[in-house]
Biopython code that builds the backbone (N, CA, C, O; Angstrom):
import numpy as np
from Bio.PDB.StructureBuilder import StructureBuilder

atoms = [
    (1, "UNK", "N", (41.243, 98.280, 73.216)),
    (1, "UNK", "CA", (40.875, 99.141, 74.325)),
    (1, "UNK", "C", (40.586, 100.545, 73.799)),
    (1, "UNK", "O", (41.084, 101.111, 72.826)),
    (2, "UNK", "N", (39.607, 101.006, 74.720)),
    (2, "UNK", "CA", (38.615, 102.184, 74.104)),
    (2, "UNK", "C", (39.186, 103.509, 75.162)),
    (2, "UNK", "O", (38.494, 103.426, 76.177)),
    (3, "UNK", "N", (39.957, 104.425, 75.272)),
    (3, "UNK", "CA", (40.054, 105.475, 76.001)),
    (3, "UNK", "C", (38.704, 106.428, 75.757)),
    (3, "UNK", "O", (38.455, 106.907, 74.650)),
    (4, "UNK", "N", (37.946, 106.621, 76.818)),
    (4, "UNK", "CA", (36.891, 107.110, 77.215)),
    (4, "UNK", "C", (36.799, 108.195, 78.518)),
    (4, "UNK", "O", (36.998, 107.855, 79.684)),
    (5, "UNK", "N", (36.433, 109.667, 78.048)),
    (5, "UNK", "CA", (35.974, 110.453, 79.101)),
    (5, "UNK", "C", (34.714, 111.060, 79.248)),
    (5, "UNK", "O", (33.821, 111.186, 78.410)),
    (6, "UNK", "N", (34.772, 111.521, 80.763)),
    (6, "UNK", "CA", (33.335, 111.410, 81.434)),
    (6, "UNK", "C", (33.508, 112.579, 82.021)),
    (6, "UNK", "O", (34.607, 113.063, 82.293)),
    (7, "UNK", "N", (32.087, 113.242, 82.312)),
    (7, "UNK", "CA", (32.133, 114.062, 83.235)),
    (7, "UNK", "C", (30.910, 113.936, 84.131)),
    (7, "UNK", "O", (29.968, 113.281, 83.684)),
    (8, "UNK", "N", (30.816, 114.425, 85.213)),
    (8, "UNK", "CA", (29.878, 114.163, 86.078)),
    (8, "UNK", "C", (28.711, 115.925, 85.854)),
    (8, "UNK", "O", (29.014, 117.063, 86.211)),
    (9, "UNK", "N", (27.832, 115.595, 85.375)),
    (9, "UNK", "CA", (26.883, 117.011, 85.548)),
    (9, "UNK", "C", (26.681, 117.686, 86.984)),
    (9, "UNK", "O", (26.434, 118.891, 87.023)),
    (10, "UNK", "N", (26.779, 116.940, 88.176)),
    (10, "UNK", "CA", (26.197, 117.296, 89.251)),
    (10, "UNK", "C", (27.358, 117.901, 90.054)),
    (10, "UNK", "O", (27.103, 118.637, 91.007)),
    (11, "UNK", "N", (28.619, 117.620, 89.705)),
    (11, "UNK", "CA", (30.001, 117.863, 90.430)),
    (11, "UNK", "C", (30.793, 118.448, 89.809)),
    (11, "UNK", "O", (31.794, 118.978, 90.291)),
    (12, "UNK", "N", (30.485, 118.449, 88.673)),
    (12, "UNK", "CA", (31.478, 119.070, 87.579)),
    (12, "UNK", "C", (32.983, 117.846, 87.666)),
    (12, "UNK", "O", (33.752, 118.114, 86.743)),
    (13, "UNK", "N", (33.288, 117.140, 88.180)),
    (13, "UNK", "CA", (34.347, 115.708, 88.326)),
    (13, "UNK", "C", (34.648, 115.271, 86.766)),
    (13, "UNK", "O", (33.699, 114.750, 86.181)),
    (14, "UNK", "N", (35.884, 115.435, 86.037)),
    (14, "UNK", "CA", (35.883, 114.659, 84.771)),
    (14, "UNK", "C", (37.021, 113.457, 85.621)),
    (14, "UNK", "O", (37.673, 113.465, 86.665)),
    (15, "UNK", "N", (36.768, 112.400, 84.374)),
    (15, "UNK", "CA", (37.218, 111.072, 84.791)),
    (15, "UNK", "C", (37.542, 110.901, 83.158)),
    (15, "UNK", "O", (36.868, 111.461, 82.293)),
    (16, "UNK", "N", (39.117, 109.708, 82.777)),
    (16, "UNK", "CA", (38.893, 109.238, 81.654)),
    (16, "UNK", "C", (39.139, 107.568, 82.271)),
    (16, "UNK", "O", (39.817, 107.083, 83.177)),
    (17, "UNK", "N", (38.304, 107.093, 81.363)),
    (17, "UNK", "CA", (38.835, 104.515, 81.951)),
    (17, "UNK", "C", (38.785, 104.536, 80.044)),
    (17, "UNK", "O", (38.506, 105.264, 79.092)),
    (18, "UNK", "N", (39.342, 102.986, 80.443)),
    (18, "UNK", "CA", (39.765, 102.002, 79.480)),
    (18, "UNK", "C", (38.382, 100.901, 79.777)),
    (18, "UNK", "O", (38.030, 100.432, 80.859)),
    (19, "UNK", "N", (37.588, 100.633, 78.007)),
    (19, "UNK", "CA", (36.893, 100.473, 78.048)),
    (19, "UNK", "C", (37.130, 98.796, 76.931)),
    (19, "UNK", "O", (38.210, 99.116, 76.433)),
    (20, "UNK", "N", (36.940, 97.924, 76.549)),
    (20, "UNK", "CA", (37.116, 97.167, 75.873)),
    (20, "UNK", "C", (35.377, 97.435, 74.579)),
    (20, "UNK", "O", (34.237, 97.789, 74.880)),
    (21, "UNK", "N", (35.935, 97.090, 73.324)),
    (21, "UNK", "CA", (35.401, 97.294, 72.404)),
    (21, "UNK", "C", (33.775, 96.732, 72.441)),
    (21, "UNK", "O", (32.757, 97.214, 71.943)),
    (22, "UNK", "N", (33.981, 95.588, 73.196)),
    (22, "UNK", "CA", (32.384, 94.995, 73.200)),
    (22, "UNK", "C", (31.275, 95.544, 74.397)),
    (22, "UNK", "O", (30.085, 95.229, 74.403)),
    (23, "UNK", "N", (31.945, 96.447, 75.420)),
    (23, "UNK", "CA", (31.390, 96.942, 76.775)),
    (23, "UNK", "C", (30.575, 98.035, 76.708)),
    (23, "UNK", "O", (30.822, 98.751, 75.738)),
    (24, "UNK", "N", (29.951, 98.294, 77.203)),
    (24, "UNK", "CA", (28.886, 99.719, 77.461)),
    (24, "UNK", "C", (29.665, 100.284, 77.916)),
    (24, "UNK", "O", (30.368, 99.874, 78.840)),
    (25, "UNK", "N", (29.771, 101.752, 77.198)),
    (25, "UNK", "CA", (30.758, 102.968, 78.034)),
    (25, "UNK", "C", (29.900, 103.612, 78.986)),
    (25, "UNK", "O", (29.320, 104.542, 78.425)),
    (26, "UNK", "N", (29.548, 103.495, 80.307)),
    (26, "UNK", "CA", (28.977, 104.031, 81.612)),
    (26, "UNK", "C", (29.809, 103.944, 82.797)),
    (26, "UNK", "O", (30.353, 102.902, 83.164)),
    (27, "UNK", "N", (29.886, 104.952, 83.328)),
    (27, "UNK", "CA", (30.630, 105.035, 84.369)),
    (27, "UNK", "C", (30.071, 106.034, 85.066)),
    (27, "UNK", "O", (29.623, 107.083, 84.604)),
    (28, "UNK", "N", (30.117, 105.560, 86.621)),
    (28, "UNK", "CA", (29.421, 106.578, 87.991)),
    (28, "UNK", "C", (30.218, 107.185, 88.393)),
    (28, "UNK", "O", (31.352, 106.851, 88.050)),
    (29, "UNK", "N", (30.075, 108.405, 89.338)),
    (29, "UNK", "CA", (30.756, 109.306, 89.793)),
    (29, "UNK", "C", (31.408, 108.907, 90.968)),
    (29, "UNK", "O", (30.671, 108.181, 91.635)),
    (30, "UNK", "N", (32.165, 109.039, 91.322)),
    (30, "UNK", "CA", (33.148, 108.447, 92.455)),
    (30, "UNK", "C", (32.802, 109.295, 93.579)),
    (30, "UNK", "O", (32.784, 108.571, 94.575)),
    (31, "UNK", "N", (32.488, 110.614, 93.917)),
    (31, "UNK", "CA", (31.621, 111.703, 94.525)),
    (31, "UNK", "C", (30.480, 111.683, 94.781)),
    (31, "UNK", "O", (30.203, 111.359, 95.936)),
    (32, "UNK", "N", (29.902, 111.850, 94.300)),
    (32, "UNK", "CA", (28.354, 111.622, 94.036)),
    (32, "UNK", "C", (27.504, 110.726, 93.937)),
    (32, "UNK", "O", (26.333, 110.725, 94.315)),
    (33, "UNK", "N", (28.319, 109.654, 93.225)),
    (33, "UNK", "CA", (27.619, 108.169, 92.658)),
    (33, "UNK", "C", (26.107, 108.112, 91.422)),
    (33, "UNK", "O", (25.220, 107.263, 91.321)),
    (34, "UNK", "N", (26.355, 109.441, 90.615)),
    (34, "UNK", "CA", (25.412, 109.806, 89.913)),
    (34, "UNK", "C", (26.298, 109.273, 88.697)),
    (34, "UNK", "O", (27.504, 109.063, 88.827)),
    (35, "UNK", "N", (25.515, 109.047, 87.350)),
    (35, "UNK", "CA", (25.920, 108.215, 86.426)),
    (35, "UNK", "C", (26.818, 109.661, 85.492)),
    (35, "UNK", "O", (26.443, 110.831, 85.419)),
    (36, "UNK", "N", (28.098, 109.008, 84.868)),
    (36, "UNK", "CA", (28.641, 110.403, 84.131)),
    (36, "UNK", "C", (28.056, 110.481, 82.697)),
    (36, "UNK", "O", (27.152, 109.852, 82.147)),
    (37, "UNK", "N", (28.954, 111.553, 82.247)),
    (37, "UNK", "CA", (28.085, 112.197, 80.589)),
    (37, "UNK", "C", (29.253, 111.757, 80.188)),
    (37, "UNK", "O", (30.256, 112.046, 80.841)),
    (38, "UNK", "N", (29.331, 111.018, 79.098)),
    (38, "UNK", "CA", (30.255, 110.450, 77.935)),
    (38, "UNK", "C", (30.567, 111.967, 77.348)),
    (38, "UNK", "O", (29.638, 112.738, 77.589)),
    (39, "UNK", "N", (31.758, 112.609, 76.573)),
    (39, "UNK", "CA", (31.986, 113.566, 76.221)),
    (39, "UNK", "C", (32.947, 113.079, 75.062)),
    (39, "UNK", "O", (33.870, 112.265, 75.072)),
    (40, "UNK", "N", (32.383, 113.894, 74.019)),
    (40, "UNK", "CA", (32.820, 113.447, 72.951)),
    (40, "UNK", "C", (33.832, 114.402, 72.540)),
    (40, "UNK", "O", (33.613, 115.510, 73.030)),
    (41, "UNK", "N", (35.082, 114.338, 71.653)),
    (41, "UNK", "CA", (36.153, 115.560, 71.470)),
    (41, "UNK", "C", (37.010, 114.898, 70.216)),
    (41, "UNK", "O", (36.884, 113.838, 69.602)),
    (42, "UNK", "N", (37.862, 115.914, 70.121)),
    (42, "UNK", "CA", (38.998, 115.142, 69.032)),
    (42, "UNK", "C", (40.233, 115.669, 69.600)),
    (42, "UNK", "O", (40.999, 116.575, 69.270)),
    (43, "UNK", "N", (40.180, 114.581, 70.835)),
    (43, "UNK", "CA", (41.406, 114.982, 71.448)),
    (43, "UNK", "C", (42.691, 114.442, 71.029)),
    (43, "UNK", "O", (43.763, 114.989, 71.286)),
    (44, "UNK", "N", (42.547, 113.261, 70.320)),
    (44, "UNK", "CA", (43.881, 112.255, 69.527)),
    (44, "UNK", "C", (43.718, 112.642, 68.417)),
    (44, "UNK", "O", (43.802, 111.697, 67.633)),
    (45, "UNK", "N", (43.406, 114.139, 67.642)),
    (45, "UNK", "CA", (43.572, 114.133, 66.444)),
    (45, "UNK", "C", (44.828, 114.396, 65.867)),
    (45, "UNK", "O", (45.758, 114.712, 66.610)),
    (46, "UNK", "N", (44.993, 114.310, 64.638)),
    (46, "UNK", "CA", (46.643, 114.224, 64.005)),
    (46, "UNK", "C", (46.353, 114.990, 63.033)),
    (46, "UNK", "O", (45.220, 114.809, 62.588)),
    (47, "UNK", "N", (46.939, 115.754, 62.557)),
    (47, "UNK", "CA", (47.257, 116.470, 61.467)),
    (47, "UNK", "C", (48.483, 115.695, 60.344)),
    (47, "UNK", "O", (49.569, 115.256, 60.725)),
    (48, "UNK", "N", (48.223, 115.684, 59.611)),
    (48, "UNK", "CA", (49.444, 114.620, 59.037)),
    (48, "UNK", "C", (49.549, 114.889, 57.230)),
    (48, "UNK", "O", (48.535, 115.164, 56.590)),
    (49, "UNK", "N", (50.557, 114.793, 56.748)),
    (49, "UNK", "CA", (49.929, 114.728, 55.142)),
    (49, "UNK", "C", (49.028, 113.861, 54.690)),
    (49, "UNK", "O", (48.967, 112.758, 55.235)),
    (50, "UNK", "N", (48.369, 114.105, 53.875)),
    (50, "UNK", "CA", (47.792, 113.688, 52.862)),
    (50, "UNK", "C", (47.696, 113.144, 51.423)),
    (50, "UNK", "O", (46.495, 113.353, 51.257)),
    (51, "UNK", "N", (47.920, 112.847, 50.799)),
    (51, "UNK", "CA", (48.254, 112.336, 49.299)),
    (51, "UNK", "C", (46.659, 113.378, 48.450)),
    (51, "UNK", "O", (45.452, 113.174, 48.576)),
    (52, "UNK", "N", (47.307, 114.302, 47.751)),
    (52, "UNK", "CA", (46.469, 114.714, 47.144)),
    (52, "UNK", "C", (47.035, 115.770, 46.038)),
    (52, "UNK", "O", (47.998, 115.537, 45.308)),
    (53, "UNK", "N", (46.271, 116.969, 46.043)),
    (53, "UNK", "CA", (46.233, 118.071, 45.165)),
    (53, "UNK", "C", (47.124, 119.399, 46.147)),
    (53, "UNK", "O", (46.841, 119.283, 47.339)),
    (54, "UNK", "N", (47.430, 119.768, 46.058)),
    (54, "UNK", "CA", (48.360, 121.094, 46.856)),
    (54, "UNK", "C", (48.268, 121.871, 46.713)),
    (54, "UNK", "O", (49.066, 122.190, 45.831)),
    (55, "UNK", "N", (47.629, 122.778, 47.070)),
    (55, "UNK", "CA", (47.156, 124.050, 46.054)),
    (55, "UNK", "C", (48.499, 125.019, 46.291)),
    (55, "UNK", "O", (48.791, 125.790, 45.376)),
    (56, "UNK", "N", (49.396, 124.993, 47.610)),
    (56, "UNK", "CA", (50.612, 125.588, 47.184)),
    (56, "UNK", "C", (51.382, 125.744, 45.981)),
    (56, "UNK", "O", (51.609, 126.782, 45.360)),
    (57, "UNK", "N", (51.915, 124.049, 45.631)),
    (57, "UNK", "CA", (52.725, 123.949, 45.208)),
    (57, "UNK", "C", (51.716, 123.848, 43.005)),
    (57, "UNK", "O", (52.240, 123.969, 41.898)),
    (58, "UNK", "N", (50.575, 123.649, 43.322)),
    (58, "UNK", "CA", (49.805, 123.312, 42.309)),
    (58, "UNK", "C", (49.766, 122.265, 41.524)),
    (58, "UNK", "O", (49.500, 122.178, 40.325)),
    (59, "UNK", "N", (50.137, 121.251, 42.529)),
    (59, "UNK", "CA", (50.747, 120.014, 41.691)),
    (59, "UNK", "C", (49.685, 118.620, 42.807)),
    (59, "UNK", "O", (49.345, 118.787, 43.979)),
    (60, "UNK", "N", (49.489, 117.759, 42.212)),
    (60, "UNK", "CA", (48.735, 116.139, 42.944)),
    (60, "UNK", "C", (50.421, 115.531, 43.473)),
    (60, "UNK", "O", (51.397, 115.124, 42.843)),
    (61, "UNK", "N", (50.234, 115.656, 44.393)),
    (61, "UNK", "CA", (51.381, 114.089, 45.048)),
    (61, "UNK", "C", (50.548, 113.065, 45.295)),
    (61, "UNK", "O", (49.334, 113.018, 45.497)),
    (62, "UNK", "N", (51.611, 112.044, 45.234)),
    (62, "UNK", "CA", (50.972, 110.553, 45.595)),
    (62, "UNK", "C", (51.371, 110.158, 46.891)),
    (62, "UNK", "O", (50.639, 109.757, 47.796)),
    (63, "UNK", "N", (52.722, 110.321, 46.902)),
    (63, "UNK", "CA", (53.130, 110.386, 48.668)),
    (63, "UNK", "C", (53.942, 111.635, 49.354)),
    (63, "UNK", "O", (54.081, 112.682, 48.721)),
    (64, "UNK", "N", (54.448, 111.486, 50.616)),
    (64, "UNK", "CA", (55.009, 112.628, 51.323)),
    (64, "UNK", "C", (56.389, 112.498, 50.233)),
    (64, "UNK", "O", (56.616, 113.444, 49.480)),
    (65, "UNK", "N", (57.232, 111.330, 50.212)),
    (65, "UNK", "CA", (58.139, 111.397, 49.425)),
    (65, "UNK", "C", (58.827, 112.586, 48.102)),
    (65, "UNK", "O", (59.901, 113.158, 47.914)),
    (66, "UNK", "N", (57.272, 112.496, 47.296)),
    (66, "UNK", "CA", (57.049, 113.073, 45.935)),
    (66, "UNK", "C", (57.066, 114.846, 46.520)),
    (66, "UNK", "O", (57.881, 115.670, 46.104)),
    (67, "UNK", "N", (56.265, 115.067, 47.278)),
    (67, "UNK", "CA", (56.149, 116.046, 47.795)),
    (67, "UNK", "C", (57.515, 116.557, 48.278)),
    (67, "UNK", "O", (58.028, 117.642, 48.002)),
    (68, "UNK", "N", (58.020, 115.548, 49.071)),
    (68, "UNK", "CA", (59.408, 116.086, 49.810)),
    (68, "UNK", "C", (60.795, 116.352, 48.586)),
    (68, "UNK", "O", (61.811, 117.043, 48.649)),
    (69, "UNK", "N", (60.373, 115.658, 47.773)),
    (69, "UNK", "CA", (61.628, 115.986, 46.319)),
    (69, "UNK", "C", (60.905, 117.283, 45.363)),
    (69, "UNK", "O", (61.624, 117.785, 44.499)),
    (70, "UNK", "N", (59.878, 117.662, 45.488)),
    (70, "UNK", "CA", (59.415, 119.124, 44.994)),
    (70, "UNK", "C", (59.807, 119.915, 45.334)),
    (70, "UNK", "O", (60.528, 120.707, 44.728)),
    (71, "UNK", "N", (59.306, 119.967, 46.875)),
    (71, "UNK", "CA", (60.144, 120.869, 47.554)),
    (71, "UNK", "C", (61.822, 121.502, 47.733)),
    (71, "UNK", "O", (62.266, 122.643, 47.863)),
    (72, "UNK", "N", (62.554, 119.933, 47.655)),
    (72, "UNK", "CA", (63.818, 120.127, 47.765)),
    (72, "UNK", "C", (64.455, 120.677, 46.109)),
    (72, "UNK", "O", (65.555, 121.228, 46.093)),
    (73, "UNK", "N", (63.728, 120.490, 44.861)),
    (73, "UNK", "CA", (64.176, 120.409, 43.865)),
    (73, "UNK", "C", (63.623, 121.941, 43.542)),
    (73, "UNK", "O", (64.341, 122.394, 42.650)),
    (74, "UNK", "N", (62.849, 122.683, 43.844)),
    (74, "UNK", "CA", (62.407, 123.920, 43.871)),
    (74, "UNK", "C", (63.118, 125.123, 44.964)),
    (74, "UNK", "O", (62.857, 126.310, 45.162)),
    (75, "UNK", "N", (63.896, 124.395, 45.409)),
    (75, "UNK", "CA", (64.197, 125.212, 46.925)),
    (75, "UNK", "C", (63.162, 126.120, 47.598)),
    (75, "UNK", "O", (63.034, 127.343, 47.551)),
    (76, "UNK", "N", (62.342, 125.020, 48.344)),
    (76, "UNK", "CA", (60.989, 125.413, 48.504)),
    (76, "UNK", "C", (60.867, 124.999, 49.373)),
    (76, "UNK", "O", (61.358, 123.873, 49.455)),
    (77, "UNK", "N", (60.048, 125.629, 50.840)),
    (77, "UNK", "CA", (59.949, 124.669, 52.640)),
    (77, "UNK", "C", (58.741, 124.933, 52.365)),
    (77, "UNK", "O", (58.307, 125.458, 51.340)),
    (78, "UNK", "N", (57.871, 124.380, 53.764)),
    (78, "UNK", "CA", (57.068, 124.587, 54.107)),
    (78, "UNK", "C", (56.712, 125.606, 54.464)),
    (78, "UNK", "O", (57.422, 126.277, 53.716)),
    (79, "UNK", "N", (55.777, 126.832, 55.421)),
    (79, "UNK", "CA", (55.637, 127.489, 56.514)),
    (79, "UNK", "C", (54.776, 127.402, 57.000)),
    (79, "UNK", "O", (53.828, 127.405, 56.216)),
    (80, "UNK", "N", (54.398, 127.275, 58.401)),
    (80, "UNK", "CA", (53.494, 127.106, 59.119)),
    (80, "UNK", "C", (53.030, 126.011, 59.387)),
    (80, "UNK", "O", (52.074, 125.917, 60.156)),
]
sb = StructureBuilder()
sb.init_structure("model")
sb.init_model(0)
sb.init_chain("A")
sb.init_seg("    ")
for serial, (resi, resn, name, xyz) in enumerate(atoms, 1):
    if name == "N":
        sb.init_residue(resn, " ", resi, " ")
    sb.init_atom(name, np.array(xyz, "f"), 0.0, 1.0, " ", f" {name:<3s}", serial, name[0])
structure = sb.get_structure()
């Protein structure tokens, strides 16, 4: 299932439906009955670690783990 939002141009009306993966995302205005505008966003985005290069710490981790024993072995947090 596909979480999908809409807005209506003519009413200004946003709407979000549940869409299944194989379906056309279209949906009409419940007001108006004019067809809505699909609106695209990064509203479920995540911020999360990464496995990489650190330019903090100046070192490549492989996981949060490696990272999390740098830190603790440096007496070193995060901020921000």
């Amino acid at each position: 299932m596909v979480n999908v939002e809409f807005k209506c141009d003519k009413c200004g009306r946003h709407a979000e439906a549940y869409f299944s993966m194989k379906e056309e995302y279209k949906l009409d205005c419940i007001e108006c009955k004019t067809p809505m505008r699909r609106l695209y966003g990064l509203q479920y985005f995540k911020f999360d670690f990464q496995p990489g290069f650190n330019r903090g710490a100046g070192q490549y981790f492989d996981t949060k783990t490696q990272f999390n024993n740098y830190l603790r072995e440096n007496n070193t947090r995060v901020v921000g």
